[in-house]
C-alpha positions as CSV (number, residue, x, y, z in Angstrom):
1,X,69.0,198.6,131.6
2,X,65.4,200.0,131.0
3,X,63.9,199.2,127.3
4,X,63.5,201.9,124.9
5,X,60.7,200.6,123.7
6,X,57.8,198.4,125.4
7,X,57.4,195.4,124.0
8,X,54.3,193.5,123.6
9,X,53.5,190.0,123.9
10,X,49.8,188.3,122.6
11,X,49.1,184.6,123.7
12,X,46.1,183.4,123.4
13,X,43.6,186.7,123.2
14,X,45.9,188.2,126.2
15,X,48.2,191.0,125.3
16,X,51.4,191.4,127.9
17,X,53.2,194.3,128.5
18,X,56.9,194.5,129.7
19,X,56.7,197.4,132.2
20,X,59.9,198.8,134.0
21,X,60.0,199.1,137.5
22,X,59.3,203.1,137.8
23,X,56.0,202.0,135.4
24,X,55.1,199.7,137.9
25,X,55.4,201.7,141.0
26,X,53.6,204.9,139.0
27,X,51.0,202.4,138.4
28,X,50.5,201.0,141.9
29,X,51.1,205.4,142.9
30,X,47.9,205.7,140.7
31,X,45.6,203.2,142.8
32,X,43.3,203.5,145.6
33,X,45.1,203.2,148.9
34,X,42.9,200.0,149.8
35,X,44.0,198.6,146.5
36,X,48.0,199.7,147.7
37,X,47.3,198.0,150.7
38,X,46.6,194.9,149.5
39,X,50.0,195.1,147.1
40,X,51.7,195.6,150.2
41,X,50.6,193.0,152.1
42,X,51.1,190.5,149.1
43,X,54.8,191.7,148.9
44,X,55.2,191.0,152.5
45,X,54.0,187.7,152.4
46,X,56.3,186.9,149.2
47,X,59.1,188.8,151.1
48,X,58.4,186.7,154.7
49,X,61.4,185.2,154.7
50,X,64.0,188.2,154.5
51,X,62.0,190.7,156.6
52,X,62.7,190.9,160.2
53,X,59.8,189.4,162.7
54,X,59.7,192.9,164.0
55,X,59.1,194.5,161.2
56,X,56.1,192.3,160.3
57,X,54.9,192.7,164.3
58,X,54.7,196.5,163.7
59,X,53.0,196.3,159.9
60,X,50.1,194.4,161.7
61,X,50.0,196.8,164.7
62,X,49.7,199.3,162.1
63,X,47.1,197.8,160.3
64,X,44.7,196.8,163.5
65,X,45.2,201.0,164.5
66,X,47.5,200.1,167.8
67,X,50.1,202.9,167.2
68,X,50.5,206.7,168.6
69,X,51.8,209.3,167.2
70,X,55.1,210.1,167.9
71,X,55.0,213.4,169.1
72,X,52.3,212.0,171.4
73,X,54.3,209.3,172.7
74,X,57.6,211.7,173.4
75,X,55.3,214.0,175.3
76,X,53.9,210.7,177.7
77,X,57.4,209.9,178.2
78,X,58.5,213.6,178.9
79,X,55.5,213.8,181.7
């Protein structure tokens, strides 16, 4: 259940906020897409375990620019 209020926490000259989940994602939303990258990849590396090799294959295929467009690759296979 989301807090109606936010609720602060100071220790030690830090102040901590407790953000919900839609805060969070607006936040990461908000950032550079290099910056949104590198959340991602983080995420995947805490998620290894429960995402399929495949998956995780394709992410880095993405990343190194070895993909086609689809509508590219339907028209190849239609030729």
């Amino acid at each position: 259940m989301p807090l109606a209020f936010p609720l602060v926490f100071v220790f030690k000259s830090a102040i901590f906020f407790i953000m919900s989940v839609a805060e969070i994602l607006h936040q990461i939303e908000a950032l550079p897409p290099k910056d949104r990258w590198q959340i991602l990849e983080h995420t995947r590396h805490l998620l290894e375990p429960e995402i399929p090799e495949s998956f995780t294959q394709a992410m880095s295929e993405i990343e190194r620019g070895e993909v086609i467009e689809l509508d590219d690759a339907l028209k190849s296979l239609g030729s």
